[in-house]
PDB file with one MODEL, atoms N, CA, C and O in Angstrom:
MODEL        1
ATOM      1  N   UNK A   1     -10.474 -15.625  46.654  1.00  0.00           N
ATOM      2  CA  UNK A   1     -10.848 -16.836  45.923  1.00  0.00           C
ATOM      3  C   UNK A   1     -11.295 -16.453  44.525  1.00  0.00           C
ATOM      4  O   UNK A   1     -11.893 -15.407  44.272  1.00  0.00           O
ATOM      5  N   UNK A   2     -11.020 -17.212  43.794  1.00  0.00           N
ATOM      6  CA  UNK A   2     -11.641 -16.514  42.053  1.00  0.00           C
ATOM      7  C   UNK A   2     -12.891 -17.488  41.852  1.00  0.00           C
ATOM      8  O   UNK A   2     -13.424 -18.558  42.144  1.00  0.00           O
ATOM      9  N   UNK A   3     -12.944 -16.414  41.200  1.00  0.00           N
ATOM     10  CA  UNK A   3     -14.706 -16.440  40.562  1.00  0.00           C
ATOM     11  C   UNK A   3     -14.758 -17.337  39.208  1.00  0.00           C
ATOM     12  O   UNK A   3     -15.498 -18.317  39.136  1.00  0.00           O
ATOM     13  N   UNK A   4     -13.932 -16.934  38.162  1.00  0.00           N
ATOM     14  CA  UNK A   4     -14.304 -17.611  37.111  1.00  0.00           C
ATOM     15  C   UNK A   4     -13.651 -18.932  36.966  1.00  0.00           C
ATOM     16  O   UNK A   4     -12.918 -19.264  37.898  1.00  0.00           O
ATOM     17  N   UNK A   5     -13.758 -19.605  36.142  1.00  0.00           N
ATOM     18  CA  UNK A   5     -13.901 -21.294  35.964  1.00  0.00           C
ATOM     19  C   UNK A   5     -12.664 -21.164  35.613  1.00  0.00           C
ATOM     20  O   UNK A   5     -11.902 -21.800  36.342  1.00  0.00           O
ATOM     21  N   UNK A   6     -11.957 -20.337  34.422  1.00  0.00           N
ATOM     22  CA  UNK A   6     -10.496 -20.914  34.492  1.00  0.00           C
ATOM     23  C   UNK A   6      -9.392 -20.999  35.403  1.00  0.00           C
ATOM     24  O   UNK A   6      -8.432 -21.767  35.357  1.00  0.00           O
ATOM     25  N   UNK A   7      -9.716 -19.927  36.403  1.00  0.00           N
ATOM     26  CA  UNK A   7      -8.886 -19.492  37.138  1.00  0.00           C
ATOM     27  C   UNK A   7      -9.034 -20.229  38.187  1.00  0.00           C
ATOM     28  O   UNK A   7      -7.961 -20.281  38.787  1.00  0.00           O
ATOM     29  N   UNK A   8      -9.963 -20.909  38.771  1.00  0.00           N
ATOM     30  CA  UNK A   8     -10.295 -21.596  39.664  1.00  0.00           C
ATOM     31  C   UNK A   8      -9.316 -23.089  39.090  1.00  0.00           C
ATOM     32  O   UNK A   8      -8.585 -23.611  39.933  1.00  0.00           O
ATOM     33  N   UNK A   9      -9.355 -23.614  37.857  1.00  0.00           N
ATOM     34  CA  UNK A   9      -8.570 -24.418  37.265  1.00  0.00           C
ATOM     35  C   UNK A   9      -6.996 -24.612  37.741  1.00  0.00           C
ATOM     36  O   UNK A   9      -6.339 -25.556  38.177  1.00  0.00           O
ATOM     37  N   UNK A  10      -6.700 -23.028  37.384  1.00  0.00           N
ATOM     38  CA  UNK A  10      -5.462 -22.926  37.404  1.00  0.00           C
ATOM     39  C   UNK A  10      -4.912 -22.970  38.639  1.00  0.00           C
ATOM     40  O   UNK A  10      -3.782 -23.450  38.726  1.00  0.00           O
ATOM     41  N   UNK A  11      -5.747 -22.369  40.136  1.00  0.00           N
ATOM     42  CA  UNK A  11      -5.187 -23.169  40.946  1.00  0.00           C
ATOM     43  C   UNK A  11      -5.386 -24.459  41.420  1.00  0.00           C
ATOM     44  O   UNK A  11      -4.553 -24.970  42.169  1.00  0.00           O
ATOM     45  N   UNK A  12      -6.120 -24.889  41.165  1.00  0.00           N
ATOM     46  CA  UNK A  12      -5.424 -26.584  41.181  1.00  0.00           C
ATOM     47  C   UNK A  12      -4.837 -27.271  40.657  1.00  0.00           C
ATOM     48  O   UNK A  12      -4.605 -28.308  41.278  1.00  0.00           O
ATOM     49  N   UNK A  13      -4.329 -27.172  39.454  1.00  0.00           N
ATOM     50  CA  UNK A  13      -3.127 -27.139  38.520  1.00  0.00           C
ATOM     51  C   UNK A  13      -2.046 -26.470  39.229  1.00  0.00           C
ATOM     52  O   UNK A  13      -1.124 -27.180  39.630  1.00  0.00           O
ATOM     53  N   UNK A  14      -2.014 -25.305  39.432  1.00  0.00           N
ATOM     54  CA  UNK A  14      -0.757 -25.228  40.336  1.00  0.00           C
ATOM     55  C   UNK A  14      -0.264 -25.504  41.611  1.00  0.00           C
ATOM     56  O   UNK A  14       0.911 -25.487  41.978  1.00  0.00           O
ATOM     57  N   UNK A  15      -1.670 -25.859  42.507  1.00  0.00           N
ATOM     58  CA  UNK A  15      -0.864 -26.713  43.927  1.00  0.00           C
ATOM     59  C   UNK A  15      -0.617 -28.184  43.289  1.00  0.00           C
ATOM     60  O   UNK A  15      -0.199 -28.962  44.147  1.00  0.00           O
ATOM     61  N   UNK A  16      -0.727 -28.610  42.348  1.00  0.00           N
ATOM     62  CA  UNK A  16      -0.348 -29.985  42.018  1.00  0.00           C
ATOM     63  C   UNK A  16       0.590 -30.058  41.260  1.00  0.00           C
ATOM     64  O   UNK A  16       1.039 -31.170  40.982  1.00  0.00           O
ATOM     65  N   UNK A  17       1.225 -28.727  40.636  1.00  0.00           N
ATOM     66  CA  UNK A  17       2.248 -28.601  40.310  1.00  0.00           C
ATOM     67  C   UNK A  17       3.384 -28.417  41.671  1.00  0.00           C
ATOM     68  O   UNK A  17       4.333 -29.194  41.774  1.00  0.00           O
ATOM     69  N   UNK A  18       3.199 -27.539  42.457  1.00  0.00           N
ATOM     70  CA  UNK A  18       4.029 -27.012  43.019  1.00  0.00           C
ATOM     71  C   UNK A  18       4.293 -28.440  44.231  1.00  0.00           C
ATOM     72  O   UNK A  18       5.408 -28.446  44.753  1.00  0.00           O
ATOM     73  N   UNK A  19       3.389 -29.494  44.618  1.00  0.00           N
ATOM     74  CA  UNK A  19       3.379 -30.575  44.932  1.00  0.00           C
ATOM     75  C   UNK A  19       4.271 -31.595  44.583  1.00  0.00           C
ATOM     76  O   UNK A  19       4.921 -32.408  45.238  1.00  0.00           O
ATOM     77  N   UNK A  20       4.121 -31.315  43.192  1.00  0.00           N
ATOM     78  CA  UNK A  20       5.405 -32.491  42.686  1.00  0.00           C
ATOM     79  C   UNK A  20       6.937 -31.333  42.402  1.00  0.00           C
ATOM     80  O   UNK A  20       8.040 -31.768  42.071  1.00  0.00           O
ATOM     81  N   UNK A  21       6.695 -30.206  42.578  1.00  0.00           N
ATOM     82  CA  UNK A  21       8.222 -29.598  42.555  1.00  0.00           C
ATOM     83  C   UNK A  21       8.860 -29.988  43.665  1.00  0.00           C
ATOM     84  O   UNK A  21      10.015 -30.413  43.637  1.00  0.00           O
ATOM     85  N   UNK A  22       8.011 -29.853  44.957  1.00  0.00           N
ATOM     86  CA  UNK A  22       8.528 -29.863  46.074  1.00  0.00           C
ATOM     87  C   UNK A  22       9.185 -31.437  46.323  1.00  0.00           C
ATOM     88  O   UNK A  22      10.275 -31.794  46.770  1.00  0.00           O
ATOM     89  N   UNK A  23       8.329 -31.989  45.959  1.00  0.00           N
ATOM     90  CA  UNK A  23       8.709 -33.605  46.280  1.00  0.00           C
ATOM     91  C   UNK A  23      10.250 -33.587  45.726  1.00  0.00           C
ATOM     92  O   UNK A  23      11.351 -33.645  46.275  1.00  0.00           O
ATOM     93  N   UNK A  24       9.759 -33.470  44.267  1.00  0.00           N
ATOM     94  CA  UNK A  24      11.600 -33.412  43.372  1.00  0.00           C
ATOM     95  C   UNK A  24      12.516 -33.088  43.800  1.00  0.00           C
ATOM     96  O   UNK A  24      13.566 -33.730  43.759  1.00  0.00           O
ATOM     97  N   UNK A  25      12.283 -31.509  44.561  1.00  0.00           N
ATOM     98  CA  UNK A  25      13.361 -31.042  45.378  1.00  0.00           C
ATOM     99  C   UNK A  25      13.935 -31.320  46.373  1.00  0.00           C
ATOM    100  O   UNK A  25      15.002 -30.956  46.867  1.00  0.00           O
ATOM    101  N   UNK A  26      12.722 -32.387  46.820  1.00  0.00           N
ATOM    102  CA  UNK A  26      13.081 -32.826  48.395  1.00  0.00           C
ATOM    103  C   UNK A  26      14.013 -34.018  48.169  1.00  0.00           C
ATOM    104  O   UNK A  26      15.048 -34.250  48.794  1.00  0.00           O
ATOM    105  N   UNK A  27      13.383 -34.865  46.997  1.00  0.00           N
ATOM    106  CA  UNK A  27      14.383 -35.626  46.507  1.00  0.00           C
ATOM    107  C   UNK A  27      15.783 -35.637  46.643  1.00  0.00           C
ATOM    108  O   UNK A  27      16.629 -36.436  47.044  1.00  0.00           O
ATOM    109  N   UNK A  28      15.747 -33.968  45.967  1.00  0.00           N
ATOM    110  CA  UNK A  28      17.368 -33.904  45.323  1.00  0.00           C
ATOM    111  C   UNK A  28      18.084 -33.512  46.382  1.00  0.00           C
ATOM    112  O   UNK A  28      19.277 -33.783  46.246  1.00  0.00           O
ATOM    113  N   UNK A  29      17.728 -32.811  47.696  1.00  0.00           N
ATOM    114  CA  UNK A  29      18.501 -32.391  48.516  1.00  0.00           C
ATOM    115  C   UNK A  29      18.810 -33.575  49.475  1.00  0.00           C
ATOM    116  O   UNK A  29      19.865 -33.517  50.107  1.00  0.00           O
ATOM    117  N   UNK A  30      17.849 -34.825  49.670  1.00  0.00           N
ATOM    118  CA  UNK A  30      18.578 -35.866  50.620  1.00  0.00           C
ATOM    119  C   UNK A  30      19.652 -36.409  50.022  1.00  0.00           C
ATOM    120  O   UNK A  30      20.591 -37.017  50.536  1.00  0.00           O
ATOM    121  N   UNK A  31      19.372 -36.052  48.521  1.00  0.00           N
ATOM    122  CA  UNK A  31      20.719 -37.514  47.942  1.00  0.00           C
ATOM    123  C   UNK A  31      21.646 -36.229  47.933  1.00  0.00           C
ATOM    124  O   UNK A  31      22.775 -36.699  47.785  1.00  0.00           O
ATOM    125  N   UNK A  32      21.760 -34.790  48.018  1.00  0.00           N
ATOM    126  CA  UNK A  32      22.986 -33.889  48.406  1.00  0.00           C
ATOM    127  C   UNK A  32      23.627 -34.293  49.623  1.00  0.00           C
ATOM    128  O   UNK A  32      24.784 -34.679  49.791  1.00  0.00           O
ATOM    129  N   UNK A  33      22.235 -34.070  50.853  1.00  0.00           N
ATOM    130  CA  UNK A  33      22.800 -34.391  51.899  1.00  0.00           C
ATOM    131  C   UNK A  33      23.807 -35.816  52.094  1.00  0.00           C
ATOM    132  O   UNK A  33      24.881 -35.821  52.696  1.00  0.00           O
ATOM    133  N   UNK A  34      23.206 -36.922  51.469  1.00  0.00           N
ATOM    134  CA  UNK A  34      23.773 -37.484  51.741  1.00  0.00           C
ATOM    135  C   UNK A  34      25.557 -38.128  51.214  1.00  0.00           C
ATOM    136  O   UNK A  34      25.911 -39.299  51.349  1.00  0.00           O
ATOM    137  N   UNK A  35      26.153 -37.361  50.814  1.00  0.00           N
ATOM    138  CA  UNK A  35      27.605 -36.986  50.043  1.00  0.00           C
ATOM    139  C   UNK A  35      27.812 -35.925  50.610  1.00  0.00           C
ATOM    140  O   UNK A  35      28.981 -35.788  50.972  1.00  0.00           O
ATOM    141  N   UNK A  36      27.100 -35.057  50.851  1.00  0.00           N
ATOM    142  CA  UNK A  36      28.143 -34.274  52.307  1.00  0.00           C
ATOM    143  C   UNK A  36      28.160 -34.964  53.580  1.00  0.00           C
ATOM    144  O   UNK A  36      29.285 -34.832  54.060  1.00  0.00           O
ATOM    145  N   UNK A  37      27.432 -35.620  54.313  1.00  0.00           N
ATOM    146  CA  UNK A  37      27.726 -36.542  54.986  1.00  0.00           C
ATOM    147  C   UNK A  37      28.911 -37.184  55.147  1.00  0.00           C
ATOM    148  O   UNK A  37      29.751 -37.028  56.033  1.00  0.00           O
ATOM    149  N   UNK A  38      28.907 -38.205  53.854  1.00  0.00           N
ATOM    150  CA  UNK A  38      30.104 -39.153  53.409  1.00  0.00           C
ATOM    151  C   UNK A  38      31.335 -38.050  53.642  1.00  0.00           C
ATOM    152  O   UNK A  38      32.339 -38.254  54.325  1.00  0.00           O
ATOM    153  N   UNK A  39      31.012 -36.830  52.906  1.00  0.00           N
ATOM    154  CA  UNK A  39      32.019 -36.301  53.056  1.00  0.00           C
ATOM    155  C   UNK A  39      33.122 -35.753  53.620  1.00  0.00           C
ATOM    156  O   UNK A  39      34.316 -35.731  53.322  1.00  0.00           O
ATOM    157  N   UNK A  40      32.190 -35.134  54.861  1.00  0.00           N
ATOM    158  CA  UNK A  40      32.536 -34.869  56.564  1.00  0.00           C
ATOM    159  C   UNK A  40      33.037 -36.164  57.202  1.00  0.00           C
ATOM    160  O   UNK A  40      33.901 -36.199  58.078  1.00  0.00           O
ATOM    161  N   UNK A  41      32.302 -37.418  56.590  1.00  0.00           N
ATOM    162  CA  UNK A  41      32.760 -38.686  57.829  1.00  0.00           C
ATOM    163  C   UNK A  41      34.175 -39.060  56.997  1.00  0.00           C
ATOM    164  O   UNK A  41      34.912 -39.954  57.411  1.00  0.00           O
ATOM    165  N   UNK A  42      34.411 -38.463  56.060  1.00  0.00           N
ATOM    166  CA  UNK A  42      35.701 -39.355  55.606  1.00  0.00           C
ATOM    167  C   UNK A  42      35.639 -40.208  54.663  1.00  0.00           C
ATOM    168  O   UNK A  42      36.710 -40.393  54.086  1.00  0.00           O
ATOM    169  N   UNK A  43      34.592 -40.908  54.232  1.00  0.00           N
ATOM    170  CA  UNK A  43      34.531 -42.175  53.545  1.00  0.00           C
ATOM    171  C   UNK A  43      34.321 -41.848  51.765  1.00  0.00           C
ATOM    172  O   UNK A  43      33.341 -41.392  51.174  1.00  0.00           O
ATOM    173  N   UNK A  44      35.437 -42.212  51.332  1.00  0.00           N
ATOM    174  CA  UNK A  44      35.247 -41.712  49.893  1.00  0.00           C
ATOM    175  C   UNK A  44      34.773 -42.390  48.824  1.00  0.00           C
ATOM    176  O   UNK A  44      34.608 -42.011  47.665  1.00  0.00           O
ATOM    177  N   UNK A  45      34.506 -43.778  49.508  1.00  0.00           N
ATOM    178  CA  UNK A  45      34.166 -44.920  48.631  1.00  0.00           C
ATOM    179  C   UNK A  45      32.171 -44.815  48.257  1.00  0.00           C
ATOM    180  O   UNK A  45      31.559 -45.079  47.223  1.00  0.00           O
ATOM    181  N   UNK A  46      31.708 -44.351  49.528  1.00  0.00           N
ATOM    182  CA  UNK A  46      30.638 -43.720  50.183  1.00  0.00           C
ATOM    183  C   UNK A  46      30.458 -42.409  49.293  1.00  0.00           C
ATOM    184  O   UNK A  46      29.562 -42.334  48.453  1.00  0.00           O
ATOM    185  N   UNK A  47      31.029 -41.765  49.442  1.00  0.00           N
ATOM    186  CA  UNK A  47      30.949 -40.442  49.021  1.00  0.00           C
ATOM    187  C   UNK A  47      30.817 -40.274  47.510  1.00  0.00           C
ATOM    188  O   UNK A  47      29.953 -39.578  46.977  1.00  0.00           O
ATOM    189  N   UNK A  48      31.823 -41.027  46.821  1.00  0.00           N
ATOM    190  CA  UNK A  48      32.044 -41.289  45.337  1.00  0.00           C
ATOM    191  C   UNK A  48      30.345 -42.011  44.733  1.00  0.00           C
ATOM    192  O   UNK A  48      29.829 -41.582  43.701  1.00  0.00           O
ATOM    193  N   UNK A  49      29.807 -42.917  45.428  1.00  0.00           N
ATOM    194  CA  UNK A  49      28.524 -43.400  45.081  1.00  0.00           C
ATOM    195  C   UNK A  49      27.711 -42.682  45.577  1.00  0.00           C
ATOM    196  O   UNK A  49      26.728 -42.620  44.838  1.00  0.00           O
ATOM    197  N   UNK A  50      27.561 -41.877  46.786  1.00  0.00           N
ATOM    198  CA  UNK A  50      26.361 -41.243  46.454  1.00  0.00           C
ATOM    199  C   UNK A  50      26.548 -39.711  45.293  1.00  0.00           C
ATOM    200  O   UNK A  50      25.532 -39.336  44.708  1.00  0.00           O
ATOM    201  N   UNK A  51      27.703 -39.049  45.097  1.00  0.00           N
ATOM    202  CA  UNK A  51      27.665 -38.307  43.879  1.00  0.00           C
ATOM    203  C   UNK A  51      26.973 -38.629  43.030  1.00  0.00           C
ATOM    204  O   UNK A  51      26.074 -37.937  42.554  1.00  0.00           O
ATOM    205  N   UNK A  52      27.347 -39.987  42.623  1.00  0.00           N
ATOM    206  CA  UNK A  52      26.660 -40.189  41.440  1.00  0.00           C
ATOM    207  C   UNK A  52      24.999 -40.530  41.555  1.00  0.00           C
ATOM    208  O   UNK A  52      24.327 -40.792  40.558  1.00  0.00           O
ATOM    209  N   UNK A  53      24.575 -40.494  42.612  1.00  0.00           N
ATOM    210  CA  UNK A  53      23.089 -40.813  42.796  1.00  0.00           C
ATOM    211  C   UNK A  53      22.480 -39.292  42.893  1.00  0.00           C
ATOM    212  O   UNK A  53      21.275 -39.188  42.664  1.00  0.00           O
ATOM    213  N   UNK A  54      23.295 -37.980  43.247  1.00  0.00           N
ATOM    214  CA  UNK A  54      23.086 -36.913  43.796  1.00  0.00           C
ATOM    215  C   UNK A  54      23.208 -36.528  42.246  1.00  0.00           C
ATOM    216  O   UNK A  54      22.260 -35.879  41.802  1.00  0.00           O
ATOM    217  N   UNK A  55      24.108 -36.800  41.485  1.00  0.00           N
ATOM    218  CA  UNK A  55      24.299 -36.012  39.800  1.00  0.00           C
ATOM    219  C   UNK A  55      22.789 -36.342  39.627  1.00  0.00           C
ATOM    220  O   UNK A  55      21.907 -35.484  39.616  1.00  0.00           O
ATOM    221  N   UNK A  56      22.511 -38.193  39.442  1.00  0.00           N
ATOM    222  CA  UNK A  56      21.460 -37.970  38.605  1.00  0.00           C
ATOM    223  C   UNK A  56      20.212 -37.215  39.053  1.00  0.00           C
ATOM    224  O   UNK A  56      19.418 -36.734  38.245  1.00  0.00           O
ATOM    225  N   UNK A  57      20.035 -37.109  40.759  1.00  0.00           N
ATOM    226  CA  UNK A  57      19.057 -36.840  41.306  1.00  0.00           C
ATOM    227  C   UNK A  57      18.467 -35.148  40.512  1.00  0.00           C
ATOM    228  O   UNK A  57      17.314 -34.768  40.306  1.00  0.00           O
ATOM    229  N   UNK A  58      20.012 -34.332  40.178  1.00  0.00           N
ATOM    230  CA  UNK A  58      19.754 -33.667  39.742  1.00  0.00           C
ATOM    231  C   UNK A  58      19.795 -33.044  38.379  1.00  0.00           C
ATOM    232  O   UNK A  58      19.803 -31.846  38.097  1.00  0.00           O
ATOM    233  N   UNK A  59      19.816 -33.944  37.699  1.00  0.00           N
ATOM    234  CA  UNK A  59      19.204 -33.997  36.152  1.00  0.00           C
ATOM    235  C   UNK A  59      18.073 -34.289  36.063  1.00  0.00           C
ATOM    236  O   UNK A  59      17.368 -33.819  35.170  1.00  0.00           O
ATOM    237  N   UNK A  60      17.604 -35.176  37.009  1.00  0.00           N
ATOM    238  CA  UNK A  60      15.970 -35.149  37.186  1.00  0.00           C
ATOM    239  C   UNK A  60      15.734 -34.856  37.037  1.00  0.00           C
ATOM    240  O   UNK A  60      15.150 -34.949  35.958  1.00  0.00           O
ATOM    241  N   UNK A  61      15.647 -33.226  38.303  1.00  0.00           N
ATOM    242  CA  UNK A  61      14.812 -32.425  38.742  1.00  0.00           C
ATOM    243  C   UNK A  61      15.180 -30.955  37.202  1.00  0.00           C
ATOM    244  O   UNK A  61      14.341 -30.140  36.817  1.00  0.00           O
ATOM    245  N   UNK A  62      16.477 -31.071  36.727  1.00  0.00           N
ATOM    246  CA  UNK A  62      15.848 -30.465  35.804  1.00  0.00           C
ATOM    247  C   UNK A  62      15.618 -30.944  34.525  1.00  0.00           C
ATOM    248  O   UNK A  62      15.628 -30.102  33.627  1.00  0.00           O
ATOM    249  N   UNK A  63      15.443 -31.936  34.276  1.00  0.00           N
ATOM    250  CA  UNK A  63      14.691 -32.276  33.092  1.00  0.00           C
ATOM    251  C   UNK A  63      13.373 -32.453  33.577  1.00  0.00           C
ATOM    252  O   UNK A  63      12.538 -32.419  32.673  1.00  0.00           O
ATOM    253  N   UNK A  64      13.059 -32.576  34.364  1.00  0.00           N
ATOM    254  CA  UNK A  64      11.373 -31.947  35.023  1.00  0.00           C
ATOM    255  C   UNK A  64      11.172 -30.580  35.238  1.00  0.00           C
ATOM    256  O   UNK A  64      10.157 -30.198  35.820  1.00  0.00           O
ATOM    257  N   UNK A  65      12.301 -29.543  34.703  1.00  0.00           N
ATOM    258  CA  UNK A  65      12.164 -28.136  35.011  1.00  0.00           C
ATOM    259  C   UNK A  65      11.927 -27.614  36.554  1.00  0.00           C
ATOM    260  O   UNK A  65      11.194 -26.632  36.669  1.00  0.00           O
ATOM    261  N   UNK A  66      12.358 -28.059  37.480  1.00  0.00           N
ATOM    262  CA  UNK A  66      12.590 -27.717  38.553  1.00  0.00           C
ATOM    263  C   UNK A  66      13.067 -26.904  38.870  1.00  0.00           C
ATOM    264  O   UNK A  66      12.604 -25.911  39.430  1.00  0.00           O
ATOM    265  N   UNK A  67      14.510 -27.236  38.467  1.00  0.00           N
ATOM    266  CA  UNK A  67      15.784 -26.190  38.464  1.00  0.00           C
ATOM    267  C   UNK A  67      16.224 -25.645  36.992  1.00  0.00           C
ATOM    268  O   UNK A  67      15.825 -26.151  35.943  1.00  0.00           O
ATOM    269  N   UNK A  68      17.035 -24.625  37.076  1.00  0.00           N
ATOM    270  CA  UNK A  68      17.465 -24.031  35.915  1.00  0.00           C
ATOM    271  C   UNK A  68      18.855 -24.095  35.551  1.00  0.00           C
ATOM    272  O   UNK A  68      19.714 -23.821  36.389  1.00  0.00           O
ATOM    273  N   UNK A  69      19.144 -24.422  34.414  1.00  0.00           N
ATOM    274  CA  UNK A  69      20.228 -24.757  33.923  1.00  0.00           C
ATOM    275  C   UNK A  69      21.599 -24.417  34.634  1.00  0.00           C
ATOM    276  O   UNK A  69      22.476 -25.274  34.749  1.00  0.00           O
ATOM    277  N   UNK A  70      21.714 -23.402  35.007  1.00  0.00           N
ATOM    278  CA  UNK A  70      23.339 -23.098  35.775  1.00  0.00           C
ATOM    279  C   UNK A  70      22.671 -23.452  37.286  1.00  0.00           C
ATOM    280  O   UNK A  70      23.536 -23.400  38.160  1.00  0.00           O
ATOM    281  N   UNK A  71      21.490 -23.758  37.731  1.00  0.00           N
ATOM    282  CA  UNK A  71      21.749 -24.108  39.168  1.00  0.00           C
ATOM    283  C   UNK A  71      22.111 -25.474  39.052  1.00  0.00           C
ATOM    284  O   UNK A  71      22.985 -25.774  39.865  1.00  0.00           O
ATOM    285  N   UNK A  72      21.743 -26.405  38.323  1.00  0.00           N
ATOM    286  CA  UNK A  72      22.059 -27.735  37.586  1.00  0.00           C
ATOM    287  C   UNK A  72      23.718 -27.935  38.249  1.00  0.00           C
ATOM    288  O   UNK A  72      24.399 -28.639  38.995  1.00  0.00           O
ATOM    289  N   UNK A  73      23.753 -26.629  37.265  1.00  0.00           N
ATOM    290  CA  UNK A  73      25.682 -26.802  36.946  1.00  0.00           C
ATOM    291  C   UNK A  73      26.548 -26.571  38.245  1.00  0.00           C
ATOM    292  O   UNK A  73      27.596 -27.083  38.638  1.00  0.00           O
ATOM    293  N   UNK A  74      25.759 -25.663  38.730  1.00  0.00           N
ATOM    294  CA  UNK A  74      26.323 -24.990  39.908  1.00  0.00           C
ATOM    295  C   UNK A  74      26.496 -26.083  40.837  1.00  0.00           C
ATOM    296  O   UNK A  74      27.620 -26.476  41.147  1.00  0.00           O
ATOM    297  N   UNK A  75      25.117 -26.745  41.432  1.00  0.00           N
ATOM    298  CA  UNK A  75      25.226 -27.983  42.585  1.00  0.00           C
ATOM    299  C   UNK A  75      26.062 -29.311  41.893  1.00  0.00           C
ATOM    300  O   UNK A  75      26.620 -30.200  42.536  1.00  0.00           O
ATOM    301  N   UNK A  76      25.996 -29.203  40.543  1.00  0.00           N
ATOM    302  CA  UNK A  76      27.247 -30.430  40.639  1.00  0.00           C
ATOM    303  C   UNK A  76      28.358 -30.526  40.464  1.00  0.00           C
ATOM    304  O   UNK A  76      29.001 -31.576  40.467  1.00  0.00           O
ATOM    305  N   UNK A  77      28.739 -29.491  40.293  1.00  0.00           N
ATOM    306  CA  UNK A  77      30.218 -28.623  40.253  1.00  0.00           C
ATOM    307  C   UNK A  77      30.577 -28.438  42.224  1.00  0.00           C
ATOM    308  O   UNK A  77      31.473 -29.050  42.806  1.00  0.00           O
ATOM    309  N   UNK A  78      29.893 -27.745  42.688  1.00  0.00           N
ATOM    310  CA  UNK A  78      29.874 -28.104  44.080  1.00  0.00           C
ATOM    311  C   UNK A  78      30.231 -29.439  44.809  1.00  0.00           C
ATOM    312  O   UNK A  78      31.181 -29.596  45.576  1.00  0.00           O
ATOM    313  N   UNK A  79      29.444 -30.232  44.494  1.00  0.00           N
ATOM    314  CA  UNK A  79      29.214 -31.513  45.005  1.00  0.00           C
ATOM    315  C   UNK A  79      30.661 -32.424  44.297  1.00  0.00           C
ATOM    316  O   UNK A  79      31.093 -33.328  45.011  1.00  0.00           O
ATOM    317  N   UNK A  80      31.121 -32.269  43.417  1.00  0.00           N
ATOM    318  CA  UNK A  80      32.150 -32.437  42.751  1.00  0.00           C
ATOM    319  C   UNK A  80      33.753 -32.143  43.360  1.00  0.00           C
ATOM    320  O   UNK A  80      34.797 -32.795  43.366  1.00  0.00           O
ATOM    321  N   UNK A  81      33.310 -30.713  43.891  1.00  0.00           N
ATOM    322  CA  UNK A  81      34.325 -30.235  44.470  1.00  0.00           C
ATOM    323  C   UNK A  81      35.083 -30.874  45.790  1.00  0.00           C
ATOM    324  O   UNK A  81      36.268 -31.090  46.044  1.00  0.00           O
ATOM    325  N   UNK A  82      33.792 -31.086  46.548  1.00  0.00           N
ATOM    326  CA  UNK A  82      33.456 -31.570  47.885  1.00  0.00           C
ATOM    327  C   UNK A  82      34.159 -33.146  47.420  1.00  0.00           C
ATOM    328  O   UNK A  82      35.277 -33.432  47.846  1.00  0.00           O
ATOM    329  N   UNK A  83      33.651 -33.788  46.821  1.00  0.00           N
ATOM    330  CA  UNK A  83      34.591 -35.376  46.608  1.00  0.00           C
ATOM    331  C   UNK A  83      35.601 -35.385  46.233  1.00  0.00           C
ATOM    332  O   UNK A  83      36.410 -36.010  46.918  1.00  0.00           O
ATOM    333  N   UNK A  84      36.013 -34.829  45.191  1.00  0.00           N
ATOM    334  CA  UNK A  84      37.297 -34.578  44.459  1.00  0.00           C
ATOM    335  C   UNK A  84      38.567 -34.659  45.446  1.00  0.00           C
ATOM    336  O   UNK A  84      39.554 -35.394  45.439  1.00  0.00           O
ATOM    337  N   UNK A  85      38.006 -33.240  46.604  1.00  0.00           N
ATOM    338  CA  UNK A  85      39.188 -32.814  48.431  1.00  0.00           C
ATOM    339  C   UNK A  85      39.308 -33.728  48.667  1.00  0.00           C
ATOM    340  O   UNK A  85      40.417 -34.073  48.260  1.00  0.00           O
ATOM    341  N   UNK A  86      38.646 -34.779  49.310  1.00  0.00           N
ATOM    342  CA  UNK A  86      38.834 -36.125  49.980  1.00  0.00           C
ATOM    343  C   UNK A  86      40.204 -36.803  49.234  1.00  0.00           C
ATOM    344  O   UNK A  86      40.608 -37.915  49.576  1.00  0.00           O
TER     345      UNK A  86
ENDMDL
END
């Protein structure tokens, strides 16, 4: 446990950081999940709308600095891929 006053600061600043990362992230992976879903069941009409809820989910998370720029790129290039097959 720390002793001095800033440091004691800083962790509670960072479980309340790492609180709202997690949330963000948790965010971004249901609206993934849910376009691989669509994707597996077939339905492309389905699939095509949640992409686009899954893109923005993850511009969110990094314009909140969550994620880092090529993982950005990476999961929607992925997720892209995955609709595109259908």
């Amino acid at each position: 446990m720390a002793n001095i006053k800033s440091a004691k600061k800083r962790i509670k600043v960072i479980s309340k950081k790492t609180l709202r990362n997690k949330m963000i992230k948790s965010q971004t992976k249901t609206a993934i999940k849910k376009v691989v879903t669509a994707v597996t069941a077939g339905n492309k009409e389905d699939a095509a709308v949640a992409l686009k809820g899954a893109i923005s989910a993850i511009d969110r998370a990094y314009s909140k600095g969550v994620y880092h720029k090529n993982t950005t790129a990476r999961k929607k290039s992925n997720l892209s891929k995955l609709v595109n097959k259908l």
